[in-house]
C-alpha positions in Angstrom: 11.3 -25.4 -24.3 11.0 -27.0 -20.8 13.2 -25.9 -17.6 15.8 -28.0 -18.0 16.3 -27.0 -21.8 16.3 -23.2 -20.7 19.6 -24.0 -17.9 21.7 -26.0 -20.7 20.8 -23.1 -23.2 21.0 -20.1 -20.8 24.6 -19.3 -22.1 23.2 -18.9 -25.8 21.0 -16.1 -24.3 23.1 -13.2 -25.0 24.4 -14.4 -28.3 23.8 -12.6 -31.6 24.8 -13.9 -34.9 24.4 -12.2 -38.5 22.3 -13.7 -41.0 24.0 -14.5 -44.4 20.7 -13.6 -46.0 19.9 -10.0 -44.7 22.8 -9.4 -43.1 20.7 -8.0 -39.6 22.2 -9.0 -36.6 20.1 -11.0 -34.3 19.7 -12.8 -31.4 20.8 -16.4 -31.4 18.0 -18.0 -29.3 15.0 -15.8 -30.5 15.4 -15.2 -33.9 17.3 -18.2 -35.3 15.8 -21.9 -36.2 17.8 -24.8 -34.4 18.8 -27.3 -37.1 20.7 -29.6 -34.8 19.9 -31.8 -32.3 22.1 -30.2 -29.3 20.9 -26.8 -28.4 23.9 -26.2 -26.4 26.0 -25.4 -29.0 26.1 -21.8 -31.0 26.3 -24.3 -34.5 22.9 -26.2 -34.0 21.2 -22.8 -34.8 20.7 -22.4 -38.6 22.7 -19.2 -40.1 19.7 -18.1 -41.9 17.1 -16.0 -39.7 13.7 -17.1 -39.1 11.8 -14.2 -41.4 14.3 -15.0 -44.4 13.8 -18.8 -44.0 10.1 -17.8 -43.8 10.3 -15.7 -46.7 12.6 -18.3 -48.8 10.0 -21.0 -48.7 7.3 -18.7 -49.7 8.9 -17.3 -52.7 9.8 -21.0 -53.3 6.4 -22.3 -52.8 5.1 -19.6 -55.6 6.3 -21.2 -58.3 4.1 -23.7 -60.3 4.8 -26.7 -61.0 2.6 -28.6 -63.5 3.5 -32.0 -65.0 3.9 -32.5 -68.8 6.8 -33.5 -71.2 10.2 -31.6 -71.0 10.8 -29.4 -74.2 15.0 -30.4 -73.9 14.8 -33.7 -73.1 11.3 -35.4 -73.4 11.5 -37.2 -70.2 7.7 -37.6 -69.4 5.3 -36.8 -66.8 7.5 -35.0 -64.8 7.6 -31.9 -62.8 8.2 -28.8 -65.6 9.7 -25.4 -64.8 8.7 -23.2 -68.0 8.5 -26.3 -69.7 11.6 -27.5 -68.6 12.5 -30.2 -66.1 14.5 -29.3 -63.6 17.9 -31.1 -64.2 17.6 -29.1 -67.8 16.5 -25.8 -65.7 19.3 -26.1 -63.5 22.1 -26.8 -66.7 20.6 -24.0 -68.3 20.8 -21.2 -65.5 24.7 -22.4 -64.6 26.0 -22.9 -68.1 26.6 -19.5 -70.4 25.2 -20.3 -74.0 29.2 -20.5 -75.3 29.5 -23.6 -72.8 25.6 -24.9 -74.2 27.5 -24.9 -77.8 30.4 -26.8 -77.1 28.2 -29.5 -75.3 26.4 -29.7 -78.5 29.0 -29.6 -80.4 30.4 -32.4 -78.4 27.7 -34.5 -78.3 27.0 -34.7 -81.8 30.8 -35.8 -82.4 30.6 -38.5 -80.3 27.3 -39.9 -81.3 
């Protein structure tokens, strides 16, 4: 940060906000990334702390990918989660199996 920067932010100084990840209160200006472009205002710093962002994209860059043909719905040469792509994934972790029956149930009615 140049001069200038530091006098428009120098009332963000004192500032602490909680992260929604760990819930560890923090220091605005130290310990949080800015996400916006005015760093005058308290809501252009992200509400996630920089060690739980850090850790987030680490965890998230652990999983392999590998390409290959989804098991669900055959789409090919795509990126595969447990041999599933991840639109199938993603309607598999947020639907109960109950909800997975009925869609099956419903598709082959109106096929």
């Amino acid at each position: 940060m140049d001069f200038e920067n530091q006098l428009q932010t120098e009332h963000l100084l004192m500032v602490d906000r909680v992260c929604r990840t760990c819930g560890v209160e923090k220091g605005l200006l130290a310990d949080f990334y800015r996400c916006r472009k005015d760093p005058t205002l308290p809501s252009s710093y992200s509400y996630e702390c920089k060690q739980c962002a850090i850790e987030r994209v680490r965890i998230k860059s652990k999983k392999k990918y590998r390409l290959g043909k989804c098991v669900i719905c055959g789409v090919r040469n795509i990126k595969l989660i447990d041999d599933k792509c991840k639109r199938c994934d993603t309607v598999i972790k947020n639907n109960s199996i109950d909800t997975l029956k009925k869609l099956v149930v419903y598709l082959e009615k109106t096929k």
